[in-house]
C-alpha positions as CSV (number, residue, x, y, z in Angstrom):
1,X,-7.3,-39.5,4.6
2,X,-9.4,-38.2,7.7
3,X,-6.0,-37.3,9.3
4,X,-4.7,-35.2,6.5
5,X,-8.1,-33.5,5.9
6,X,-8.1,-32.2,9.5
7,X,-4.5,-31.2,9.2
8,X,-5.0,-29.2,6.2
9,X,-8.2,-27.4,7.9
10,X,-6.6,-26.5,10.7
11,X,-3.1,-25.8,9.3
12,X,-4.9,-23.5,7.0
13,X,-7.3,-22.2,9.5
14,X,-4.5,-21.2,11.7
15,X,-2.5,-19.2,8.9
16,X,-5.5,-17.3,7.6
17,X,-6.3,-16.1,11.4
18,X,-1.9,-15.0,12.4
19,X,-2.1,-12.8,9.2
20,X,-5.3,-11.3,9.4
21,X,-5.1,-11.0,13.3
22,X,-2.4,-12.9,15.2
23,X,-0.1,-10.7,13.6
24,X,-1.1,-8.0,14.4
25,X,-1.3,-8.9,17.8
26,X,1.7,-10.6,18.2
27,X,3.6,-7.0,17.1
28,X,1.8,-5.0,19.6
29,X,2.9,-7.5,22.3
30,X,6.7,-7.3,21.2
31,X,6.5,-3.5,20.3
32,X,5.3,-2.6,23.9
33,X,8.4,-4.3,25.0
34,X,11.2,-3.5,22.1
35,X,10.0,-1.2,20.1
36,X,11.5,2.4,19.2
37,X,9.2,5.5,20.3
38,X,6.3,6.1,18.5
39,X,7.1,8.7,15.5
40,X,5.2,12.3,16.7
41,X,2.3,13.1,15.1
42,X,2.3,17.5,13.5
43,X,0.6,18.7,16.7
44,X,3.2,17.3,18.7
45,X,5.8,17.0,15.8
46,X,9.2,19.5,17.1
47,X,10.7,21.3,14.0
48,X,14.1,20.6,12.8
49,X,17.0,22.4,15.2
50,X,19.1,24.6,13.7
51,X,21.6,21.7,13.7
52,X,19.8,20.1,11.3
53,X,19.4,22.5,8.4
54,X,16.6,21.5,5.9
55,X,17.7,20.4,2.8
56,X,17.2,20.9,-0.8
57,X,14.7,18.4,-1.8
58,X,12.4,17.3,-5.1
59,X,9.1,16.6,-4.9
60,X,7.9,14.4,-8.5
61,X,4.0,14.0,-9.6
62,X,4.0,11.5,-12.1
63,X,0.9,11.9,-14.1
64,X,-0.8,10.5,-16.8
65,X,-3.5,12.9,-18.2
66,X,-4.8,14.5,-15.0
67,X,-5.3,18.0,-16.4
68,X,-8.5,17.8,-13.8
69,X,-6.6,18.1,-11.1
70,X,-2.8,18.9,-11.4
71,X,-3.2,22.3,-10.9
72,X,-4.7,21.6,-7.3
73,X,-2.0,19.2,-7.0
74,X,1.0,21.2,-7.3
75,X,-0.6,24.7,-5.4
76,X,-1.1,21.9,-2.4
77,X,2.9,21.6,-3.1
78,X,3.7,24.6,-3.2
79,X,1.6,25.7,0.3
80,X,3.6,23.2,2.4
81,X,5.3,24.3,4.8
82,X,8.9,24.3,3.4
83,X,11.2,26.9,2.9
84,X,10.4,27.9,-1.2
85,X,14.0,27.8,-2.0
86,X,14.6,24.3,-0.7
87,X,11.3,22.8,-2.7
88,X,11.9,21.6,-6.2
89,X,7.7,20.7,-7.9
90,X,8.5,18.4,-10.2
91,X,6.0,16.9,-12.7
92,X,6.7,14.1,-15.2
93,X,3.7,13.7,-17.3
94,X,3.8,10.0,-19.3
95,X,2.4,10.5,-22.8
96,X,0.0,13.1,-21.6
97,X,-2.5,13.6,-24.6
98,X,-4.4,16.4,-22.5
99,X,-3.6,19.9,-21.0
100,X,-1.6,18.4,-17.8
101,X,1.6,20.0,-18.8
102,X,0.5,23.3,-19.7
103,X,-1.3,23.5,-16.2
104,X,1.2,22.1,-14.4
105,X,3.7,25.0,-15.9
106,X,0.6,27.6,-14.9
107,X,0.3,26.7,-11.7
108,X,4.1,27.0,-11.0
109,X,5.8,24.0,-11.2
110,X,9.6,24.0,-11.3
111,X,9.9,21.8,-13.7
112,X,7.8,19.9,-16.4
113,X,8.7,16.9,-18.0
114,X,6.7,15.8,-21.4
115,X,7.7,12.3,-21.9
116,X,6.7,9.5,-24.0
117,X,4.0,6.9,-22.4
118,X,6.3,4.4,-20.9
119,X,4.5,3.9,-17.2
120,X,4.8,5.5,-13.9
121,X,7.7,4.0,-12.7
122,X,9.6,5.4,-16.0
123,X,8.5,8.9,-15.4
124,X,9.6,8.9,-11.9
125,X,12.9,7.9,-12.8
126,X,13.5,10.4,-15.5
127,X,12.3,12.9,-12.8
128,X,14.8,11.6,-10.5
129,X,17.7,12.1,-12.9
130,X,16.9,15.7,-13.8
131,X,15.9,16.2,-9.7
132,X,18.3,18.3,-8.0
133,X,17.3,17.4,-4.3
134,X,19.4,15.4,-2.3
135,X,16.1,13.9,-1.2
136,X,13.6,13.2,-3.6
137,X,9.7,12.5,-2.4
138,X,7.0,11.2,-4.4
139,X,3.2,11.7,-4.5
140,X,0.2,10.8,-6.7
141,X,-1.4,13.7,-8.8
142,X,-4.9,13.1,-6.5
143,X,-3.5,13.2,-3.6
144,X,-3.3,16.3,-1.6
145,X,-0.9,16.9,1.9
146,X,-1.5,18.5,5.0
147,X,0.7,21.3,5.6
148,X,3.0,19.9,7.7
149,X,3.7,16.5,6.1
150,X,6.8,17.5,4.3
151,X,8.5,18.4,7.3
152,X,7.5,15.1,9.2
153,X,8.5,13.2,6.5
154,X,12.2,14.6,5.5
155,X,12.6,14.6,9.8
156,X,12.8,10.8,9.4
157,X,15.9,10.9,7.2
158,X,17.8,12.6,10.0
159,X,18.4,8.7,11.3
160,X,20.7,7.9,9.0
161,X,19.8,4.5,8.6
162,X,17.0,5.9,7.2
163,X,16.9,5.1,3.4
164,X,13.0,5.5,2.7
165,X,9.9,6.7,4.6
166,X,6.5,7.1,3.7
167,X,3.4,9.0,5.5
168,X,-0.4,8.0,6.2
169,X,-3.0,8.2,3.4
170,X,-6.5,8.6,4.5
171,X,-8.8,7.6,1.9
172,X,-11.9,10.0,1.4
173,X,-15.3,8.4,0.3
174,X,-16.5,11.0,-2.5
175,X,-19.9,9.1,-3.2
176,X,-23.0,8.9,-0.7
177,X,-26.1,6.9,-0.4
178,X,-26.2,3.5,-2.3
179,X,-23.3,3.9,-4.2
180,X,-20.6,4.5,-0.9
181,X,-20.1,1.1,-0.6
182,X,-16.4,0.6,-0.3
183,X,-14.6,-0.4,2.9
184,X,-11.7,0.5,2.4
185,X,-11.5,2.6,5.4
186,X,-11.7,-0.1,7.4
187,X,-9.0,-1.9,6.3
188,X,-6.8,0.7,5.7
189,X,-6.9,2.4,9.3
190,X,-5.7,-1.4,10.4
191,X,-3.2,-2.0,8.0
192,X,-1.5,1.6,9.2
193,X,-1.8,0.8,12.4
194,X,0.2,-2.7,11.6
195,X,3.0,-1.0,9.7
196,X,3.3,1.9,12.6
197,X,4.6,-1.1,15.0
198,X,6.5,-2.7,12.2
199,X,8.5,0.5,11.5
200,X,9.0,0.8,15.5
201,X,10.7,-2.4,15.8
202,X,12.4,-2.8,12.7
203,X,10.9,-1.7,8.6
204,X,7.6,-1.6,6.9
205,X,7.1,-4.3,4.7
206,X,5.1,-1.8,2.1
207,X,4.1,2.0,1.5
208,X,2.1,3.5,-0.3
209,X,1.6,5.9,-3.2
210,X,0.9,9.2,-2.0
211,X,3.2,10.2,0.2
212,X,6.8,8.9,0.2
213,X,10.2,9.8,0.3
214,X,13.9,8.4,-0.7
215,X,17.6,9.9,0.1
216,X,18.8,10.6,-3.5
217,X,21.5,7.5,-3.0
218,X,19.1,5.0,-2.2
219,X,16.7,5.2,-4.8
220,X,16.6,2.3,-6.4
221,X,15.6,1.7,-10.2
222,X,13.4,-1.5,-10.5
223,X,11.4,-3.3,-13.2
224,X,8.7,-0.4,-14.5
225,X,5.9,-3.2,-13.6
226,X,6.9,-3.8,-10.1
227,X,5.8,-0.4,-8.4
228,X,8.0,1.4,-5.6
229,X,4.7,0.5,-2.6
230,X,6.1,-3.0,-2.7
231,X,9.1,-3.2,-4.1
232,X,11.3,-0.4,-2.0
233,X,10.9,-1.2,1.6
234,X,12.1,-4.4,1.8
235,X,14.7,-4.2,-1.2
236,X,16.1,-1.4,1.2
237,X,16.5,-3.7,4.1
238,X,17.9,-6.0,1.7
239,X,20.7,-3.2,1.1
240,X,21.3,-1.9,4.7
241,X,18.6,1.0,4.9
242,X,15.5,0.9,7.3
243,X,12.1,1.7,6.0
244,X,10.6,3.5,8.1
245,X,6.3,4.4,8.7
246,X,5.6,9.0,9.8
247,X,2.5,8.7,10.8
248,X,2.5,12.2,10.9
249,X,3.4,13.3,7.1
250,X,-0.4,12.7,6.5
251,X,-1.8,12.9,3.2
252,X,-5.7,12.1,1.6
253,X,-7.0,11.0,-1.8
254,X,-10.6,9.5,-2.6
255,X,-11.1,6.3,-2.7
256,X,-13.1,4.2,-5.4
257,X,-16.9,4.7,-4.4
258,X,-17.6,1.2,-4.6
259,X,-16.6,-2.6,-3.7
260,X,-16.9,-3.7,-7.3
261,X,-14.7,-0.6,-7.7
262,X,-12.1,-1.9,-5.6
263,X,-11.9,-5.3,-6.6
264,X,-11.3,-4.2,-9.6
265,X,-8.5,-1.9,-8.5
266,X,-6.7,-4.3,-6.2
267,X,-6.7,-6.8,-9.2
268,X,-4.5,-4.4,-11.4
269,X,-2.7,-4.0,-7.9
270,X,-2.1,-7.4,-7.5
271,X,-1.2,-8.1,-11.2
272,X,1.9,-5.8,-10.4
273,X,2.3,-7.2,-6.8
274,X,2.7,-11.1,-8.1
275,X,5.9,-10.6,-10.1
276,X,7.7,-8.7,-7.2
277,X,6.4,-11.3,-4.9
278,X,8.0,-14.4,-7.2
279,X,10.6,-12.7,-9.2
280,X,11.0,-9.6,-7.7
281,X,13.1,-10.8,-4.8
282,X,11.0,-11.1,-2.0
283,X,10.9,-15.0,-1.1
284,X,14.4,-14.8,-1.2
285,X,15.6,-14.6,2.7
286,X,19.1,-13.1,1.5
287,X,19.7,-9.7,3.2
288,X,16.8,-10.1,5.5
289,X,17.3,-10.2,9.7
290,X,15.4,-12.3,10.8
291,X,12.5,-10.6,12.2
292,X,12.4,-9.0,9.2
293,X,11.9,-12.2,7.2
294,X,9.2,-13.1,9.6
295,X,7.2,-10.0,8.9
296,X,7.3,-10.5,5.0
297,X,6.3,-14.2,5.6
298,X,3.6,-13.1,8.0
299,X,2.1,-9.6,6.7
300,X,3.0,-10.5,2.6
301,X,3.2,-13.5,1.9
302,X,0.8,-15.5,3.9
303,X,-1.3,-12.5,3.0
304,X,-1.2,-13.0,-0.5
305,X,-1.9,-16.8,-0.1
306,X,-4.9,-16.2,1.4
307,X,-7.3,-17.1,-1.4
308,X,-6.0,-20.4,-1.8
309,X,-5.6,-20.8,1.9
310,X,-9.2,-20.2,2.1
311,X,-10.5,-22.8,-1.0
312,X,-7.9,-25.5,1.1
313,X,-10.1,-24.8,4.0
314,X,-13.4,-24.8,2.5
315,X,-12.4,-28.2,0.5
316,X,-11.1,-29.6,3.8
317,X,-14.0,-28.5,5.8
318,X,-16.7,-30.1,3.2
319,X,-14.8,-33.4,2.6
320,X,-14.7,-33.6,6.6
321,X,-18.6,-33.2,7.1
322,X,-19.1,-35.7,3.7
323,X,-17.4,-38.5,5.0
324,X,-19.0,-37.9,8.5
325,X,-15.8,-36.9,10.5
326,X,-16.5,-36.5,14.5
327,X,-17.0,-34.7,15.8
328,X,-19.8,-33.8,13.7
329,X,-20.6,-30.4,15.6
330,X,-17.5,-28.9,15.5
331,X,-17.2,-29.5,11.6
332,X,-20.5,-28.6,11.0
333,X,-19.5,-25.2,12.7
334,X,-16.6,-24.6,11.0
335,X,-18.5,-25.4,7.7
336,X,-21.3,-23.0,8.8
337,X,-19.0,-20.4,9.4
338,X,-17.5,-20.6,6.2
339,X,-20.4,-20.7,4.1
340,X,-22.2,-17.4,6.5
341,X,-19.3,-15.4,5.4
342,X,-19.5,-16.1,1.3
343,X,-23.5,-15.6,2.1
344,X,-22.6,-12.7,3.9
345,X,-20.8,-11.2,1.0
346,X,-23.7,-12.2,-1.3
347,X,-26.3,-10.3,0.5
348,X,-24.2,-7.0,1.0
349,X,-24.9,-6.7,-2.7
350,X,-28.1,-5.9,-2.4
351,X,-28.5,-4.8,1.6
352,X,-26.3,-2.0,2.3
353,X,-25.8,-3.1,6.0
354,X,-22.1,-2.4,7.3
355,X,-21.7,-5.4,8.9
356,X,-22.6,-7.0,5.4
357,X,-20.5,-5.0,3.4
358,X,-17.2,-5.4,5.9
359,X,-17.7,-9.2,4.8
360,X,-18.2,-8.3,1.0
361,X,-15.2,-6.4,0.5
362,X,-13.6,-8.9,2.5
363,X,-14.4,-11.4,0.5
364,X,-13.9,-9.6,-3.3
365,X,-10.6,-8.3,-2.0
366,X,-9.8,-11.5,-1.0
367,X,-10.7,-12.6,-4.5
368,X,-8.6,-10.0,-6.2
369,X,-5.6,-11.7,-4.8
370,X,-6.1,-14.8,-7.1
371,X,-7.3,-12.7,-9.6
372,X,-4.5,-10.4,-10.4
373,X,-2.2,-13.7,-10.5
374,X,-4.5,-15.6,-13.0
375,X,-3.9,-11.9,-15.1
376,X,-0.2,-11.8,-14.7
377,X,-0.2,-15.6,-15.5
378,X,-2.8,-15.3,-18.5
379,X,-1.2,-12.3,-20.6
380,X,1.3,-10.6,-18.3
381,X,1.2,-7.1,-16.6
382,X,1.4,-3.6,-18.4
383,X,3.9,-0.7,-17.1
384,X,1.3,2.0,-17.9
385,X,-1.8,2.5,-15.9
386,X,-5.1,4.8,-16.1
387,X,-7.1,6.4,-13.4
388,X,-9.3,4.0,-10.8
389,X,-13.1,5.2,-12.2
390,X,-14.0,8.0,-9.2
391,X,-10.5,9.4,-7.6
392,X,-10.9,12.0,-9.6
């Protein structure tokens, strides 16, 4: 009994810390030695040679009754530097009951699909098949590009291993004073700075939303509840294309004001994240190299996991100090250490400290991860979606 409690602390212990930072630090290790050059950021970022002629290439907003700020969206389209004739504005609106289309049309997109509600991933691909772009990029209706991401982003897909890329969202904090709470910052600055070395030495394991891009013959039509972030890099690899991290196609969107905010976003997140991660096709090894596999093991799914790996290590830990374990110290620590960072995460309701929020969203993110499983589990995940409550 003592011997398998101690095991399961320490096993758990020691999983919880290589995702969160062994990781990380185990890829900057191999990276300095292996890895490809770093992708150049737009200050630094050449233009494509002559050689290399731009091509023509569709850019689809999906949007589901964002007459607020679709107009802004597509003018930030059409100001990016790209030759006019070579950029087709796409937007698929998903049973818009409000005036998205008509602004849409107003502030010049090429095209404008009306179509029934049937979810984002729906009304990308039906913008896909009317696309004319032998690349075809993607973006949310909130976020808004820096002039020179477009350009970063289609120089990728001159590799041509190159089957998908995505850029770097910066979240924006539109609240202040008490109700600027989230963290998400934080995190997010890390986790790009994890999937910059995982895109040097081999793919990304994820993307993200805002700013993305596929050639037109890898695009890949999956389940309408399992969204492209997740699903696309690594069902790429699977098929022979790299997923690659431009660090320089940059892009920004708000994020939601508060932690509560963002628990509750990352638990719709993670109700669509569970049925890629068991029946999407990632825990099956098949078309992974090896290093690859190790990433999705280490940065997905031990990731996910971690809310159970956590309640393993709490029971462990408390069983181990009950029955009077020695040494008593060192469990007594580890139990202390615990129990300060759920009480750490209590008080940053209340005290707006940094340090004490950094463990609060910690901890309700952390949360989120069981709790968008109990949902899928419970009464299953919707294709459409709505708004997060301030991105707006």
């Amino acid at each position: 009994m003592r011997t398998a409690l101690e095991i399961l602390l320490w096993l758990t212990a020691a999983l919880i810390v290589w995702t969160q930072l062994g990781y990380a630090l185990a890829l900057a290790a191999v990276t300095r030695l292996f890895g490809r050059p770093s992708a150049p950021t737009p200050a630094r970022a050449p233009t494509l040679a002559p050689a290399e002629p731009l091509r023509l290439l569709s850019l689809i907003v999906a949007a589901h009754n964002e007459e607020s700020v679709i107009a802004a969206k597509v003018a930030n389209a059409l100001a990016l530097d790209y030759p006019r004739e070579l950029l087709e504005v796409i937007v698929a609106c998903d049973g818009c009951l409000d005036a998205t289309a008509e602004r849409a049309r107003a502030a010049g997109a090429d095209l404008v699909l009306e179509l029934p509600r049937g979810g984002k991933i729906r009304a990308q691909d039906a913008a896909v098949a009317r696309a004319r772009g032998a690349l075809v990029a993607f973006s949310d209706a909130n976020a808004l590009w820096e002039t020179a991401a477009l350009r970063a982003l289609v120089a990728a897909f001159a590799d041509l291993s190159v089957g998908y890329a995505c850029g770097q969202v910066r979240f924006v904090q539109p609240a202040r004073g008490a109700a600027a709470t989230n963290q998400e910052g934080v995190y997010w600055r890390y986790e790009m700075a994890v999937r910059g070395m995982e895109s040097r030495l081999s793919s990304i394991t994820a993307g993200n939303g805002a700013i993305y891009a596929t050639r037109r013959e890898s695009y890949l039509v999956v389940d309408p509840i399992m969204g492209h972030d997740l699903s696309f890099p690594f069902n790429m690899v699977k098929r022979g294309w790299r997923a690659v991290y431009v660090p320089g196609a940059r892009a920004s969107e708000k994020m939601v004001p508060s932690i509560e905010g963002e628990l509750a976003r990352k638990r719709r997140m993670m109700s669509h994240t569970w049925p890629i991660v068991l029946r999407g096709g990632m825990l099956s090894p098949r078309g992974y190299p090896p290093g690859y596999a190790l990433m999705i093991l280490s940065h997905r799914v031990l990731r996910y996991a971690t809310p159970f790996l956590h309640a393993l290590a709490l029971f462990a830990n408390i069983a181990l100090v009950a029955i009077g374990v020695r040494p008593h110290a060192l469990y007594a620590a580890t139990l202390a250490i615990q129990l300060a960072l759920l009480a750490a995460a209590g008080l940053g309701g209340v005290w707006r400290a940094r340090p004490l929020l950094v463990c609060r969203y910690y901890v309700l993110t952390t949360a989120s991860l069981a709790l968008g499983l109990w949902d899928w589990l419970r009464r299953g995940t919707s294709a459409t979606w709505v708004a997060a409550e301030g991105t707006r």
